[in-house]
GUPASE-105303 format. One record per atom (N, C-alpha, C): x, y, z negated. Coordinates in steps of 0.05 Angstrom, whole numbers, plus 5000, padded with zeros to 4 digits. Layout:
BEGIN
XYZ
...
//
This chain:
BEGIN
864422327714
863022487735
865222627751
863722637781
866722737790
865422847825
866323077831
865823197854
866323007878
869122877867
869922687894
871022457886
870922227905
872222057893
875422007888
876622167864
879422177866
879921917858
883521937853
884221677843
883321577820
883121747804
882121717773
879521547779
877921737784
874521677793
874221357798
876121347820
876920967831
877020797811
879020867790
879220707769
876620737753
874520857744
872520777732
869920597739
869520447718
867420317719
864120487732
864420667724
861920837742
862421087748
862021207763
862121407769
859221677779
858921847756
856122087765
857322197788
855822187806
856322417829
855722677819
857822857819
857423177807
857023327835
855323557833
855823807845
858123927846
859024077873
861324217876
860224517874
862924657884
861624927888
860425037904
858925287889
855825297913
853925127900
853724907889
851124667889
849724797857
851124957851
849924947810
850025257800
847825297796
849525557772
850625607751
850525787736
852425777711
854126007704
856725997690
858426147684
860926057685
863426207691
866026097686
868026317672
869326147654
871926367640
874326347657
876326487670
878826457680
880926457653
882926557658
884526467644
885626827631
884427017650
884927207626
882727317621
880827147616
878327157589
875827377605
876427257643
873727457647
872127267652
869827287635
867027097657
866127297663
864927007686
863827167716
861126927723
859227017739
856626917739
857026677775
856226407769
857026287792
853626227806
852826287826
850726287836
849826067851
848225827857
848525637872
846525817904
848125627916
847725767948
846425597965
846925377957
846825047972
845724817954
843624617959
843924377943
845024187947
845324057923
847923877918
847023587942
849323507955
849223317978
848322997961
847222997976
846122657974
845022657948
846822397927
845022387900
847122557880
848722687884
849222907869
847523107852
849123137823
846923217809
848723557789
847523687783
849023917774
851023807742
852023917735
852923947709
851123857679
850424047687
847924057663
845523827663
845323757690
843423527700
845323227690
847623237692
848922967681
849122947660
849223177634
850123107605
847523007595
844223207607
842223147603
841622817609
843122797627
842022437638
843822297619
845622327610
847222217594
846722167564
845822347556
844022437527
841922327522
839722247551
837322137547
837221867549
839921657561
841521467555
841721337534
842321607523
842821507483
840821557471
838621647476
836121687459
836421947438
838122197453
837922417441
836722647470
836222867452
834823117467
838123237474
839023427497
839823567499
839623857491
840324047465
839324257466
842324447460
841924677463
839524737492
840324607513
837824627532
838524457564
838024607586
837624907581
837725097597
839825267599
840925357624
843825427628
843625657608
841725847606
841626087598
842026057581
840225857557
839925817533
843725747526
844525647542
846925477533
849225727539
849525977538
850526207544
849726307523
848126317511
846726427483
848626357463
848226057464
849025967445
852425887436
853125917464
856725937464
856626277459
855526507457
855726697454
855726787421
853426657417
852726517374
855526457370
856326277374
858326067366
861526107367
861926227390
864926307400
865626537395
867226657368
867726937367
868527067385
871127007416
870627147427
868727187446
866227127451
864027137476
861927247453
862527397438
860027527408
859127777429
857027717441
856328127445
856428007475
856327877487
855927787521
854227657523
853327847541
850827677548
850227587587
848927357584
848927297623
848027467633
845327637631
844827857645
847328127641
848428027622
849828297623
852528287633
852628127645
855628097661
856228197682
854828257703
854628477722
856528267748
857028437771
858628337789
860628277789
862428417770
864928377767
865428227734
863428047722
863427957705
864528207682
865228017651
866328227627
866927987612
870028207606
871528037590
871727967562
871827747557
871727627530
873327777506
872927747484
874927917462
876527647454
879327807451
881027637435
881127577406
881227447397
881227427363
883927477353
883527687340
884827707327
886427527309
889527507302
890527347289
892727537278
893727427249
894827587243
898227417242
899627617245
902127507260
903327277239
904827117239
905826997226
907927207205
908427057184
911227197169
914527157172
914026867181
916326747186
916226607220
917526607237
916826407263
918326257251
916925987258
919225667259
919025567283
921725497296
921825327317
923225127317
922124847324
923224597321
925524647339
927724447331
930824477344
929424357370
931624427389
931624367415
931424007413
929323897426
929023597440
931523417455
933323267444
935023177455
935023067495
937123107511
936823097532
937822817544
935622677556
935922477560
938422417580
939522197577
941522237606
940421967627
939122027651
938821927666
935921787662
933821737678
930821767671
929221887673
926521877664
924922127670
924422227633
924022527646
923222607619
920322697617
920322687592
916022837592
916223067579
915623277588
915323467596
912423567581
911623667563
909123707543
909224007540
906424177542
905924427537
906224637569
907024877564
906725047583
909325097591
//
């Protein structure tokens, strides 16, 4: 599934037309753990279909139910499930969303770090992690 047809998209055998943004509602995490509530504004162009409308079409494919198959329901249940999203709720996110809890971990005793990766001379190298 794919908003546009990228290159990837090209290379598959089929492709779901997805909703962009604006076309779906829902929720999203950024990356320092705030969700925030995404509102659709617009419907999705041509035969574009939301998120939640493709896994459901996908599922009913295979001769299983999607559950839950309601956005709300499915915020519940990553809320059940995901220690940090315990205690958030979609109505309770407000305008400026609320941020997820970190889990706790307890520090290591020892760090280990693998020796430095030998350097290639001349070539490309791959490059893995952050």
């Amino acid at each position: 599934q794919d908003a546009f047809l990228t290159d990837t998209a090209g290379l598959a055998d089929v492709v779901l037309p997805a909703a962009s943004h604006g076309e779906e509602s829902g929720t999203f995490t950024n990356n320092e753990g705030r969700t925030q509530k995404v509102c659709k504004f617009r419907e999705p162009a041509l035969e574009a279909r939301d998120n939640l409308a493709i896994f459901d079409f996908v599922a009913t494919l295979r001769g299983q139910a999607l559950r839950p198959s309601i956005q709300g329901e499915i915020f519940g249940e990553i809320a059940r499930l995901v220690p940090a999203y315990q205690g958030l709720t979609q109505d309770g996110l407000g305008p400026d969303g609320a941020f997820t809890t970190a889990a706790l971990v307890p520090p290591a005793s020892e760090f280990f770090a693998p020796p430095p990766a030998p350097i290639a001379a001349g070539g490309l190298m791959l490059v893995t992690g952050n």
